[in-house]
VEXVOBA-816846 format. One record per residue (C-alpha): x negated, y negated, z negated. Coordinates in steps of 0.05 Angstrom, whole numbers, plus 32768, in hexadecimal, padded with zeros to 4 digits. Layout:
// VEXVOBA-816846
XYZ...
// end
This chain:
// VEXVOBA-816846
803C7C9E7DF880797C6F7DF280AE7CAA7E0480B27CF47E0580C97CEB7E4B808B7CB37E6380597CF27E5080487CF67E9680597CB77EB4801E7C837E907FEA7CAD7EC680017C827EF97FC27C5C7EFC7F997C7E7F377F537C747F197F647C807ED37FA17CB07ECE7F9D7CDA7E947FB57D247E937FBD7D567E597F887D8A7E527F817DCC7E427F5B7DED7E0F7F467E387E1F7F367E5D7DE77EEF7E757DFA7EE37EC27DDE7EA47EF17DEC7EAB7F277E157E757F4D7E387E9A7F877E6E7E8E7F657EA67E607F367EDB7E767F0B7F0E7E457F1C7F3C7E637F387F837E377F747F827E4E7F8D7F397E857FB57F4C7EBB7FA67F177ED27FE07EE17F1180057F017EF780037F4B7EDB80457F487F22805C7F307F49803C7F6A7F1B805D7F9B7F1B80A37F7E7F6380A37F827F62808C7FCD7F3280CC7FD47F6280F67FB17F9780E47FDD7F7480F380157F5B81327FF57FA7814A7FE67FB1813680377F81815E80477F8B81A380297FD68195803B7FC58197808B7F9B81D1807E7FCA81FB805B800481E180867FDE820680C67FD78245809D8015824E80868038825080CE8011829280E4801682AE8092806882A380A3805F82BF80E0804282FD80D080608308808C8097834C808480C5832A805C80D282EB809080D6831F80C18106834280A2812B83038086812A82EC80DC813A832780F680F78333812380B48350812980738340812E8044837181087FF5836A81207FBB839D81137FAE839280CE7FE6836D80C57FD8836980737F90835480717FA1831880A47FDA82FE80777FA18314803A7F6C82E8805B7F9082AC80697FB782AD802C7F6F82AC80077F5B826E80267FA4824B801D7FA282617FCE7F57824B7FC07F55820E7FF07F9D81FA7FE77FA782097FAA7F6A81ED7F8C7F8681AE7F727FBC81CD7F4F7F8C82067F347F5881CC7F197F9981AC7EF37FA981E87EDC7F6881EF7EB87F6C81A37EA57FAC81AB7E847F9881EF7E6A7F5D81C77E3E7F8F818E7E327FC581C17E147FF4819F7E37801381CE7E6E803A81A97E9E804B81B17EEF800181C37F01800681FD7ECC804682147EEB803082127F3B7FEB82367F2D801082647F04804382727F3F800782687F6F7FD782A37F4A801082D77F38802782D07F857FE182D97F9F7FC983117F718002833F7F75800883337FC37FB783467FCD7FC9837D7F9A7FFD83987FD47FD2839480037F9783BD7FE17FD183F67FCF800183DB7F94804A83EB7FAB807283B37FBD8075837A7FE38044833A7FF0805A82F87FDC802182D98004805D82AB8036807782917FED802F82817FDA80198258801780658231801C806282247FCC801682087FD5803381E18017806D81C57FF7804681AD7FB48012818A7FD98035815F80048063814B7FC3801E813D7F9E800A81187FD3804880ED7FE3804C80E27F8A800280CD7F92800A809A7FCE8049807F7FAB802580717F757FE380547F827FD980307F497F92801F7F3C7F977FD67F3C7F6E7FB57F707F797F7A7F407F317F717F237F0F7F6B7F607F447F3B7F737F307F0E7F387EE27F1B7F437EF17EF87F8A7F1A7EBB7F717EC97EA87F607EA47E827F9A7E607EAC7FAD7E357E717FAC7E287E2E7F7D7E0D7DF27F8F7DD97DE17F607DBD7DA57F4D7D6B7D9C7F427D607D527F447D717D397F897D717D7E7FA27DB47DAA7FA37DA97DF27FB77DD47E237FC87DCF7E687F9B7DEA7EA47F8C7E267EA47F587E037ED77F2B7DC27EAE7F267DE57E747F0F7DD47E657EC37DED7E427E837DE17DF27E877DD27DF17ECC7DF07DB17EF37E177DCB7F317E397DA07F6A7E8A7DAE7F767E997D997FBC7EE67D827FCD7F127DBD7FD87EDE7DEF7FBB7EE87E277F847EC07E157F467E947E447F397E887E4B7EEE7EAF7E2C7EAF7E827DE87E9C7E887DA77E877E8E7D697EBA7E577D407EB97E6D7D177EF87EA67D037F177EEA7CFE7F137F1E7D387F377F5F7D5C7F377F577DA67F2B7F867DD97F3F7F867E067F027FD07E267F0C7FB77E6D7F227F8D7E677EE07FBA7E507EAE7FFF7E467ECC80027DFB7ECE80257DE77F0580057DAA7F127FC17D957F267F997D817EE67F6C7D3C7EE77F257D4D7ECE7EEF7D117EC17EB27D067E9A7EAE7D447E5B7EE27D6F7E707EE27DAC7E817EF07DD87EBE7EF87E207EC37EDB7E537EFD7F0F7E627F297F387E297F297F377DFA7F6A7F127DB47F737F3D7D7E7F907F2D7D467FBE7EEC7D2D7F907EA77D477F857E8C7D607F3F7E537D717F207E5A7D997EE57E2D7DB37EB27E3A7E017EB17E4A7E227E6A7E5F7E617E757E507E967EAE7E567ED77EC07E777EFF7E8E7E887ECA7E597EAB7EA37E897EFC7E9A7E7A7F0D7EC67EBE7EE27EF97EA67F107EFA7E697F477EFF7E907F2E7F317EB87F177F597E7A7F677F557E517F787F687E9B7F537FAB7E9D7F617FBE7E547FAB7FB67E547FA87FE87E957F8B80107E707FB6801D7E377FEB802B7E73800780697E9B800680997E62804680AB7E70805380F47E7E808A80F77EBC80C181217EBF80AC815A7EEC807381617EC080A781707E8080CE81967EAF809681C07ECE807B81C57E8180C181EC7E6880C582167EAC8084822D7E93808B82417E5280CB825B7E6B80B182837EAA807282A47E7D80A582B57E4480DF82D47E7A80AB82F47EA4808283237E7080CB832A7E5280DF83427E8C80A3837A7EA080A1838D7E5A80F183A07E5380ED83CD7E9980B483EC7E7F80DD83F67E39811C840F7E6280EC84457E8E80E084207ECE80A4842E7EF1807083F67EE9806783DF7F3480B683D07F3780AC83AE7EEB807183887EFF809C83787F4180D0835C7F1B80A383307EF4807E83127F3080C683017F4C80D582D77F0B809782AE7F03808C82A37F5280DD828A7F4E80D3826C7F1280A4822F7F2C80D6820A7F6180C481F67FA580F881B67F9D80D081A67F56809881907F7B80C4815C7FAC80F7814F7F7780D4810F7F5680A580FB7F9880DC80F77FC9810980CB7F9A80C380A17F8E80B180977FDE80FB80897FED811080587FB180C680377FC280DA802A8007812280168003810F7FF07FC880DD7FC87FF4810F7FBB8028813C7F987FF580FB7F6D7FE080DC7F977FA880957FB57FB3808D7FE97F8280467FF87F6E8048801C7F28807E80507F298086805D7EE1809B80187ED280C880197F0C80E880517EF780E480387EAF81007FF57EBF8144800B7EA7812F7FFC7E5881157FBB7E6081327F907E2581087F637E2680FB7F317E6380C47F047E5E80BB7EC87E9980817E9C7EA680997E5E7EC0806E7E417EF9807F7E637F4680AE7E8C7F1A80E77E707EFE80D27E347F1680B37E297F6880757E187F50806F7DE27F7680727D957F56809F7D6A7F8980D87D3F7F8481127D537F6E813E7D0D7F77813C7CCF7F9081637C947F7F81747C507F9781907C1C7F5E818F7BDE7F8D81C57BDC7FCB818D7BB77FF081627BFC7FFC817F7C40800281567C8A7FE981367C8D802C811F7C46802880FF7C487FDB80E57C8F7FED80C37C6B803480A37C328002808A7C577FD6805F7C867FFA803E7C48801A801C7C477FDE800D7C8A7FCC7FF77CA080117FAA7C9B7FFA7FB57CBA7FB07F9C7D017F997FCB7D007F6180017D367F5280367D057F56801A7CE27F9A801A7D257FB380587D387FA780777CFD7FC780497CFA800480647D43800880AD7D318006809F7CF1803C808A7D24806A80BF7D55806780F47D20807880C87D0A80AC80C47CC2809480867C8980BA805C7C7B8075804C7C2C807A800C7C0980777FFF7BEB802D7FDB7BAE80227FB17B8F7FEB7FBC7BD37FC57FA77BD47F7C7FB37BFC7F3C7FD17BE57EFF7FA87BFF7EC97FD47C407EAB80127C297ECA80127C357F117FFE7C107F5480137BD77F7980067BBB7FC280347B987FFD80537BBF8023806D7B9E806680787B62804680937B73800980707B7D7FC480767BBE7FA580667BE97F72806C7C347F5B80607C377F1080767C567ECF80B47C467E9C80807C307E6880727BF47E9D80BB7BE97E9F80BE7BE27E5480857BAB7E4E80A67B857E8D80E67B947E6381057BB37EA181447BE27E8F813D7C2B7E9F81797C427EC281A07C6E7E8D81A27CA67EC781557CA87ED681447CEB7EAD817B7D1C7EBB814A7D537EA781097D4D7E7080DD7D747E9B80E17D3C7ED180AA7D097ED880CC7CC77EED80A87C957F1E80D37C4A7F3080CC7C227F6580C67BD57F6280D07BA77F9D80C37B637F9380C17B697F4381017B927F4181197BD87F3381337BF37F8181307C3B7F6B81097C7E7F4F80EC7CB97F6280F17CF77F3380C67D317F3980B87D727F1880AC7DBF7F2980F77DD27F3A81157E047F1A812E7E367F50817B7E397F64817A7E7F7F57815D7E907F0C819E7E707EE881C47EA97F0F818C7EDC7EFB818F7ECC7EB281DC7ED47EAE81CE7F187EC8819E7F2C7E9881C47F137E5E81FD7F3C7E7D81CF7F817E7581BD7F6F7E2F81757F547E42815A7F147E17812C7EE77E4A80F57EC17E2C80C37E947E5580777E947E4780567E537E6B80157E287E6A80427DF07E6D80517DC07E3A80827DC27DFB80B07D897E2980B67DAF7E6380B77DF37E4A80F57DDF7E1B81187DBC7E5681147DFA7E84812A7E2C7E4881667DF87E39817F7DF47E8381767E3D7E8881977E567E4881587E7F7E3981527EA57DF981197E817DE980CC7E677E03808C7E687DF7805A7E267E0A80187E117E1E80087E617E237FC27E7F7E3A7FB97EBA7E577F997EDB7E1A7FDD7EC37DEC800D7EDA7E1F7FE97F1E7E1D80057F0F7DD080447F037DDB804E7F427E04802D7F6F7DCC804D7F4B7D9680927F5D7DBB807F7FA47DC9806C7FAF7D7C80BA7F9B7D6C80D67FD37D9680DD7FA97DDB80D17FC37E1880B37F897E3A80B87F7A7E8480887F3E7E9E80967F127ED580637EE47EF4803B7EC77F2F7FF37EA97F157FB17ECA7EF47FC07EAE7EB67FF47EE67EB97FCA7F1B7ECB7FBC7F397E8E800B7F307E70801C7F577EB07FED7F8C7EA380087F967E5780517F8E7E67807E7FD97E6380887FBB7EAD80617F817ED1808B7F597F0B805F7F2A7F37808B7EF97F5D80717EF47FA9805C7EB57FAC80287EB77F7D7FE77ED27F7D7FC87F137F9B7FA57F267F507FEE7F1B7F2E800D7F437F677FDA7F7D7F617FDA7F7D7F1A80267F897F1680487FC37F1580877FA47F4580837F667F7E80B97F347F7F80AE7F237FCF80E67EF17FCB80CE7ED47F90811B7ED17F7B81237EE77F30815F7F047F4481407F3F7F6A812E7F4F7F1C816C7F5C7F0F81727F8D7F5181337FAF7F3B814E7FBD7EF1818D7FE67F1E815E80007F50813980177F0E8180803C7EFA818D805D7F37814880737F49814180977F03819180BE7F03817C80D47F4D813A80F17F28815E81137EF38190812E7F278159814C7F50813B816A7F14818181897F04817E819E7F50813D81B27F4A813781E07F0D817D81ED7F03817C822E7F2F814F824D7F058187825B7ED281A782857EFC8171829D7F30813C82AC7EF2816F82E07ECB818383017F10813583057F26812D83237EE58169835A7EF3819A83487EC481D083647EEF81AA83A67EF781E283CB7EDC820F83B47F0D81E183BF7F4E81C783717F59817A835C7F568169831F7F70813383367FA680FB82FA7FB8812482F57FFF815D82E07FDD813682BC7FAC811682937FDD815C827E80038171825A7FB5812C823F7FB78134821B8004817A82077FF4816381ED7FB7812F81C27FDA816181B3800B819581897FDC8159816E7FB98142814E7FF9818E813F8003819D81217FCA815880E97FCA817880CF800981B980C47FEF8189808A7FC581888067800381D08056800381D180507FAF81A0800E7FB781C07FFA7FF181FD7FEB7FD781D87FC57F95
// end
């Protein structure tokens, strides 16, 4: 190439325009076929949580109709509301229903209990069940003649309460990525294969190694090969980020998944099935999710303390009335009191209600949250690392400028001229001016004796007039001067216009960086956040965009597998890495990242395997979702305060700490600090709405 700036611009010949390939790294790996009736690995999971959800919505309703008559006909309420309503074996029918709201209702919690019970690991299921059992077996104790009072109204409201907060936690956080199947789809069903003079149509998975199969116009290839015939332009930016359409001829290969222009191909078929390049993808894909969401949440640390806590207080507290000479009903009493206190209603909505609320203002100020714990988490980011294509950039290769250097013919004028002759052209810069004609609404001319000029451009007369479209290296040999002002940016490619043998004017075109990520990056410098930019771009264009952004520095010509690198290779020097991208090729970067952001506009498998959605694609919403991140997690902390913190003083005067001057905390009174607690928990999530707002 004559100039780092012509890189692009010798392709102009239409027939023999030459493009830069890319080499994927082919590696063997064997978890997955592409077949549509293998269900892929992580499926299962995404539809046992669905099930669980509906399992949690279930037992809710259930309970939910118990508990009305079980508050209706409970002594305490009664005497609490100031009526009553005593039936014929009044006991047994709180007894009876209360069974089937503590076995069926309180199953999930019970089963957790048991899991983290084998895990060592008590955490909020340990402390509900506790509350759950004590409540249950001390009431049915009552009712079969121990002295005191039932607890079976706290039982079936604490069981009420904690499932609809597990079930609102679980809905907000449906995470099981629906992002391999996605991928398995991007694969056509079918291939048209070649026998001789006979091309039948078969089943993806029954395709084999060094078949020849037909690629129709417009068509998804179907496995990675070599081209035996034919000449196209693939669209391989989903794949590997290039933003522009990639020529392919004779020996070169193509890769499943990507898109067939306006030419057919045959192609001799290499890989299938699960050594294909997607299926890499998809593999890196489901092995960084699974190194993810290890996290243990707050309640859970919160709910593990109350435990320890409640179990420590509560045999304290039983074992020092029995030492002072109290009988061992009003001891045991006492006890019960403590641990059914000690596990707060408001616990169980503290985190969820923060969770549905921030997810749903959060989405009205273009942020679709899909992974909580990175939402939550995206507060220590440090480390922000952009793909360029549909990202930074619009993804989208059109023309950024054109320029008239002759009085006789304005912009509109070189621009109408121009497209006369690229009207009939496949190529990515034909494209993009066609594209440009036909937003400004401009009548593309007739051309006449049209012809190429071998690796320079094209020629043909154009009412009347000769012109041609071609590259600066023909305007060196015709020792034509290059206007000084023709490359105001080295990601450009550069097109001029001749009309009658001289220079009226140029076309430049490139995939625009958008108006708003300049502003964005100023914002994250601000908050102490280095941005880097991972692309499958070249070394040109990548350094141009990093230079007219300020970035902190890029990475080039980057497959999916290396960006996966880059991510881990951050993360191993104490970064907490958010992704941002929009294509397939960052699929599997996503998945790694502390926290993955898919920009809207990109595809459904980057979207899906993200934790966050950009639907504006506007990387400033980034910086919204790293305050959003702030705000959601101090209102989570402040519930937990809310939450728990009336245990400090409702746990010691449960317990009877101010015996000796006449106060015990009776469960009536008990249970007011519980529903006021719950009350300013529920409060103080909405106040969230106006805290993002104002962001």
């Amino acid at each position: 190439m004559e100039d780092p700036k012509s890189d692009d611009h010798s392709r102009m010949d239409h027939s023999k325009r030459d493009h830069s390939k890319m080499k994927h790294k082919k590696e063997d790996h064997s978890k997955m076929d592409h077949d549509h009736g293998a269900i892929p690995m992580g499926m299962a999971g995404h539809d046992h949580h669905k099930m669980m959800i509906a399992d949690f919505r279930k037992r809710f309703w259930v309970t939910i109709i118990l508990t009305v008559p079980i508050l209706l006909f409970s002594p305490m309420i009664q005497e609490f509301f100031g009526y009553e309503l005593l039936l014929p074996g009044n006991p047994y029918i709180l007894f009876t229903l209360s069974t089937v709201v503590y076995f069926y209702g309180g199953w999930p919690f019970l089963k957790g209990f048991w899991s983290e019970v084998k895990k060592t690991a008590p955490g909020m299921m340990t402390l509900i069940a506790m509350a759950i059992s004590v409540a249950y077996f001390y009431s049915s104790a009552t009712v079969f003649g121990l002295k005191g009072v039932d607890f079976f109204w706290e039982l079936a409201t604490l069981i009420a309460i904690m499932l609809i907060g597990h079930w609102i936690e679980m809905k907000s956080v449906l995470g099981a990525s629906k992002a391999l199947q996605l991928l398995v789809n991007m694969m056509p069903a079918e291939a048209h294969r070649v026998k001789g003079e006979i091309i039948e149509d078969i089943k993806l998975e029954d395709l084999l190694k060094d078949d020849i199969i037909l690629i129709k116009p417009g068509e998804k290839v179907p496995a990675d090969g070599i081209i035996t015939e034919g000449t196209s332009y693939l669209n391989e930016s989903m794949l590997t980020g290039e933003s522009k359409p990639v020529k392919k001829e004779l020996n070169d290969k193509v890769i499943g998944g990507s898109v067939n222009g306006n030419s057919t191909l045959k192609v001799k078929v290499e890989h299938t099935g699960k050594d294909s390049y997607l299926n890499k993808v998809i593999t890196m894909v489901e092995e960084a999710q699974k190194t993810k969401s290890k996290m243990q949440n707050l309640s859970d640390r919160a709910a593990k303390w109350l435990t320890y806590i409640a179990l420590a207080i509560g045999f304290g507290t039983l074992a020092t009335w029995l030492i002072l000479g109290f009988p061992f009903v009003y001891a045991l009493e006492r006890m019960v009191t403590v641990m059914v206190i000690a596990c707060p209603h408001a616990l169980g909505l503290a985190i969820p209600l923060v969770v549905a609320i921030s997810t749903a203002v959060s989405a009205q100020n273009g942020l679709l949250i899909r992974n909580r714990t990175a939402f939550e988490e995206s507060r220590k980011i440090s480390v922000l690392l952009f793909d360029k294509t549909g990202t930074l950039t619009k993804g989208d290769f059109g023309v950024t400028r054109i320029e008239s250097v002759d009085k006789k013919y304005s912009s509109e004028e070189v621009l109408r001229l121009a497209s006369a002759l690229e009207q009939s052209s496949e190529h990515p810069i034909a494209v993009g001016i066609i594209k440009k004609v036909k937003e400004n609404k401009v009548t593309i001319p007739k051309p006449e004796n049209f012809k190429a000029i071998t690796g320079k451009g094209v020629e043909a007369t154009v009412e009347g007039k000769k012109v041609k479209v071609v590259s600066p290296g023909y305007l060196r040999d015709e020792k034509i001067s290059i206007p000084k002002d023709a490359y105001s940016d080295a990601a450009e490619t550069v097109v001029f216009i001749l009309i009658e043998g001289k220079l009226a004017g140029y076309i430049a075109l490139a995939d625009e960086i958008r108006p708003e990520s300049a502003e964005a990056i100023k914002v994250f410098k601000k908050n102490n956040i280095k941005v880097l930019m991972a692309t499958g771009d070249n070394e040109k264009t990548a350094k141009a965009v990093s230079d007219k952004l300020g970035l902190d520095g890029y990475y080039a010509e980057v497959l999916p597998h290396q960006k996966v690198e880059i991510v881990k290779d951050l993360q191993g020097k104490g970064e907490f890495v958010a992704m941002t991208g929009d294509g397939v090729n960052d699929a599997p970067a996503l998945a790694q990242a502390n926290v993955g952001i898919a920009v809207g506009s990109g595809t459904d498998v980057a979207a899906e395997t993200a934790d966050i959605i950009l639907v504006n694609s506007n990387p400033q919403d980034i910086a919204n979702l790293i305050l959003f991140g702030k705000a959601t997690y101090n209102k989570m902390i402040q519930n937990l305060i809310w939450a728990t913190g009336y245990n400090v003083v409702a746990i010691p005067l449960a317990a009877g700490v101010l015996y000796s001057s006449g106060f015990v905390l009776g469960p009536a009174v008990g249970a007011v600090f519980m529903s006021l607690s719950t009350i300013i928990v529920a409060i103080n999530a909405q106040l969230l709405k106006r805290k993002i707002s104002k962001k």
